[in-house]
N, C-alpha and C positions, 0 to 999 in steps of 0.2 A: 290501483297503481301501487308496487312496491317502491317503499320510502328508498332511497340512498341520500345521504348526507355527506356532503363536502365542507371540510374543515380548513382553513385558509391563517398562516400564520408563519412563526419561527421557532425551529426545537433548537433547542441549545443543550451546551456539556454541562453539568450540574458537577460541581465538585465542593466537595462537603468535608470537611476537616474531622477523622474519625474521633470517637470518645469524645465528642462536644466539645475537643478542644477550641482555642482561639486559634485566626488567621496566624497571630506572632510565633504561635509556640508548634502548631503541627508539623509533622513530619512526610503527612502521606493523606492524600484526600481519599474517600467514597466516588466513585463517577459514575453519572446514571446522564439519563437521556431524559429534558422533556418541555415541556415551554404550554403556553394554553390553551392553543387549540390543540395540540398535539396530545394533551392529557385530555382533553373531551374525547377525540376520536378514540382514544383507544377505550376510555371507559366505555361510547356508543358500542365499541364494539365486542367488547365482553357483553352489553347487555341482550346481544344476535341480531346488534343492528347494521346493514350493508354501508359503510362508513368511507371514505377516501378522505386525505391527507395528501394537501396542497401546497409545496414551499421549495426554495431551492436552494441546495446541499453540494458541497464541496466533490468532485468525484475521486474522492483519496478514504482510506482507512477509514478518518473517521467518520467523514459523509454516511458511506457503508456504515458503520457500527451503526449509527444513529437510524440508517433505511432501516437496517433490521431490529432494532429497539420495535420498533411501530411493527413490521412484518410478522413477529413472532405473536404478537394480539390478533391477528386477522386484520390489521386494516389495510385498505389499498392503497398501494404506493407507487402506484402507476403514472399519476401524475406531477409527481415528484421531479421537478427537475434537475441536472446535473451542473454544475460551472463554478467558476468565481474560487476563492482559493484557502477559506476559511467559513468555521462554524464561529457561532454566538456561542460565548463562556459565560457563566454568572459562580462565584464563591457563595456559599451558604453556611454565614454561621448561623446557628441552631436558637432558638430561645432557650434560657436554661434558669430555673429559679426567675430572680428577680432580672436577670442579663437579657433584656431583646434580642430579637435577631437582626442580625447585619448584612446586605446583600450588596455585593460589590458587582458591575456587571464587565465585562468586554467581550461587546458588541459590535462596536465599531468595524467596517468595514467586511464583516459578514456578508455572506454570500446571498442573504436574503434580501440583505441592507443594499446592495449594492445591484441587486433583480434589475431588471427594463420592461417596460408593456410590453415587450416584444416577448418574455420569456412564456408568455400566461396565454394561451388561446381558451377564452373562456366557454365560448360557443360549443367548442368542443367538450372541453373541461364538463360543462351544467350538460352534456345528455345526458338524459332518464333522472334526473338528481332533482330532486324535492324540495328539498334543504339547505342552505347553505350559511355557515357559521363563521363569526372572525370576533376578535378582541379589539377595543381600544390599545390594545399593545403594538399592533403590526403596523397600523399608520404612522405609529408614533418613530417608529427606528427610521423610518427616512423619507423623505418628500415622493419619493418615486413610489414609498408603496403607500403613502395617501393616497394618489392618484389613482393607483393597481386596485385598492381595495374599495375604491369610489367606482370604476369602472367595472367591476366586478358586481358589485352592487346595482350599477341599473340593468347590467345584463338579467342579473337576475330576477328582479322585478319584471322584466321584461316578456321574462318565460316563465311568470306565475311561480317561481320558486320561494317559498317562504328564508325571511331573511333574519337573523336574529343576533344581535353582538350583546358582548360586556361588555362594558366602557371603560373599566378596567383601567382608570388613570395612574398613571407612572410621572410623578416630579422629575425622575431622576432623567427620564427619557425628553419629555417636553412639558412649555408653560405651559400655564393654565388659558394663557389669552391664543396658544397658537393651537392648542386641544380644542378650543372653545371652536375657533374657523376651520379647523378641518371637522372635527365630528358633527358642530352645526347642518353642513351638507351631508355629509354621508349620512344622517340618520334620517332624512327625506327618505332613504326608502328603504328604513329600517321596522320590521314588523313584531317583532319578541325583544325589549330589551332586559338587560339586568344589569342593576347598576345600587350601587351601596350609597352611601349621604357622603363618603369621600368623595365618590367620583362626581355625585353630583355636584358638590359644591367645589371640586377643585379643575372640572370641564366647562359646568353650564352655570357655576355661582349659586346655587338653589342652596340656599341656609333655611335650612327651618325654622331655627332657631331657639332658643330655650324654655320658650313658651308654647310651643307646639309638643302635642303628646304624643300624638300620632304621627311622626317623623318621616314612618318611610312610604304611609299615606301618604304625604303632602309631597314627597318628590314624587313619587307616582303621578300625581294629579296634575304638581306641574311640569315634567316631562312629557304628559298627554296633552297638554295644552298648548306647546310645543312642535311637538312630532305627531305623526299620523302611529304613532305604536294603538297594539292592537294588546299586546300584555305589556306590562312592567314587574319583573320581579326583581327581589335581594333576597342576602341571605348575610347574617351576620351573627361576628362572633363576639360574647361579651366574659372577662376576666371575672369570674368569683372570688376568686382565692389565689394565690400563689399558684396550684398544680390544675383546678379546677375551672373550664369553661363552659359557657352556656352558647348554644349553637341552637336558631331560629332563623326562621323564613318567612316569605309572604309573596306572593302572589294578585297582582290587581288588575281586574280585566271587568269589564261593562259597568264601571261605577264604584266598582265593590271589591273590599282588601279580603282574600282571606290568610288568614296566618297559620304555620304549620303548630306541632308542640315543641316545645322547647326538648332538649337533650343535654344534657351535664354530663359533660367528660373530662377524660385525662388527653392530654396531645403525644402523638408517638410524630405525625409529621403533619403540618397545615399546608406544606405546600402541594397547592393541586385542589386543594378544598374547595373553592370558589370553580373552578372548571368539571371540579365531579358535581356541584350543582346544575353549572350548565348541560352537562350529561343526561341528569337524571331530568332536566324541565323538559329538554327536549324526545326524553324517552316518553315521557308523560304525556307531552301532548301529541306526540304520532298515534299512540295508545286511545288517545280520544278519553281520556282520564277527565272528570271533571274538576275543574279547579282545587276545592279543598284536599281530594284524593292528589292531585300533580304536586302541591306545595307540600304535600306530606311527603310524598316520595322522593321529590327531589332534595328536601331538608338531609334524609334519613342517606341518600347516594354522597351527601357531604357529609355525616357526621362517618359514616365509614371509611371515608379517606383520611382522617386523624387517625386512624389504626393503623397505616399502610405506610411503610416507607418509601421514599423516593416519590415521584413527582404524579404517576399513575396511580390509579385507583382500580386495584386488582380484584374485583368483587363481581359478581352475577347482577342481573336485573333479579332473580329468585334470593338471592341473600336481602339485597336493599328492600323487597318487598314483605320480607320478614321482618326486618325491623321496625318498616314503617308501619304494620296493619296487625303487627301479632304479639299480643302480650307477652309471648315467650321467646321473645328476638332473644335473648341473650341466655337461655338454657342450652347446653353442648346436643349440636346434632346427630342425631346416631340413626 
């Protein structure tokens, strides 16, 4: 059976204050398209995988820009809904030296935000589709798409469709006690998750604590102990130096961590990193990749989204699989 994967979530406007300047002082932003399931699908889909994109979009200008953001990668946007009278905006200041980055969001009353069970007929939605993907992000914008993406979830289980989120916790969006009751349920019949030691410990409380070495082991295990998951991965980034990070993975499924290699880079743009992981785990395992090979590729589909600006990750499954398996990932192609 050929894979299709349905991607379930909210793109939003990205606007980016040019020359890194601050909110206070810009004059003119960058404006790109992209939110996280919406940056997976399109990476599935540069990798030549059959991909749809799931969400519902304002039917004015900028609705359209943003369908065709997504359209112009190959993904399908058929089921795309129309209504409601606005997009989700977020500002992006930039990290720059020692200055973090800053993300302001408006959200509110979005057209995703504001969806009905009624907008989503899933039944129809999940024919021939395999897959189906969503974040910790989308339940979080409104009560209505807890419900939506809870619903969506037993359909799919229902129909043998493999199911996989990020947990992907957001302070800014909900506590940690009302992430806790809604993702508690919904991941009953969650089968791939990925999730970092924020999200654990700011959805499910799981601290490992400073005595534990093996960190993202131990949410693994007790995540699995938890949930009927069948993987759990992460992938994290760690500050060397002022300009220099370290970007690793891992991978845990029948007992057993494997970790990818580690990657020391420079950042051109982080946002989307974490969704070109989920990209590349999920390209891996339709592949039928064995574990150590899936955690390598999917490390290597994130460290090439630090290269790329804006929220997509514009690379090949053939470029990712160069970096991850060939010494000379980084000598010029000719």
């Amino acid at each position: 059976m050929k894979n299709k994967i349905i991607t379930f979530g909210e793109i939003m406007l990205r606007l980016t204050p040019e020359n890194n300047d601050r909110f206070v002082q810009c004059h003119s932003f960058e404006a790109v398209y992209g939110g996280g399931e919406a940056n997976t699908a399109v990476s599935l889909s540069n990798f030549g995988v059959d991909c749809a994109y799931v969400t519902k979009l304002p039917e004015n200008g900028i609705g359209q820009s943003a369908v065709n953001s997504l359209r112009q990668y190959g993904v399908d946007i058929s089921n795309i809904v129309r209504g409601g009278e606005q997009i989700g905006i977020y500002f992006l200041e930039k990290k720059t030296s020692q200055r973090p980055s800053n993300v302001v969001y408006n959200r509110s009353g979005s057209a995703i935000a504001l969806a009905t069970d009624a907008d989503f007929d899933w039944d129809k939605i999940f024919e021939g589709v395999t897959w189906f993907h969503f974040s910790g992000i989308t339940p979080a914008i409104s009560d209505n798409l807890a419900g939506i993406c809870l619903k969506a979830c037993k359909i799919a289980k229902e129909k043998n469709i493999t199911v996989s989120c990020d947990l992907n916790y957001r302070s800014k969006l909900w506590s940690g006690e009302k992430a806790n009751a809604v993702m508690s349920e919904i991941c009953k019949y969650v089968d791939i998750c990925i999730a970092n030691e924020d999200d654990a410990v700011g959805i499910f409380q799981i601290n490992p604590g400073p005595e534990v070495a093996n960190r993202n082991e131990y949410i693994a295990e007790e995540l699995m102990k938890r949930f009927p998951f069948k993987m759990v991965a992460s992938v994290w980034r760690t500050e060397k130096s002022i300009t220099t990070f370290e970007l690793q993975a891992m991978v845990y499924t029948d007992g057993r961590a494997y970790y990818s290699k580690p990657y020391y880079m420079d950042i051109l743009d982080y946002i989307g990193a974490g969704d070109a992981y989920c990209a590349g785990l999920i390209y891996a395992y339709i592949q039928n990749y064995e574990p150590q090979k899936m955690v390598e590729f999917a490390n290597a589909a994130s460290c090439l989204k630090h290269t790329v600006s804006g929220d997509f990750n514009l690379v090949t499954a053939d470029e990712v699989y160069r970096l991850a398996f060939s010494e000379s990932g980084n000598e010029v192609q000719r």
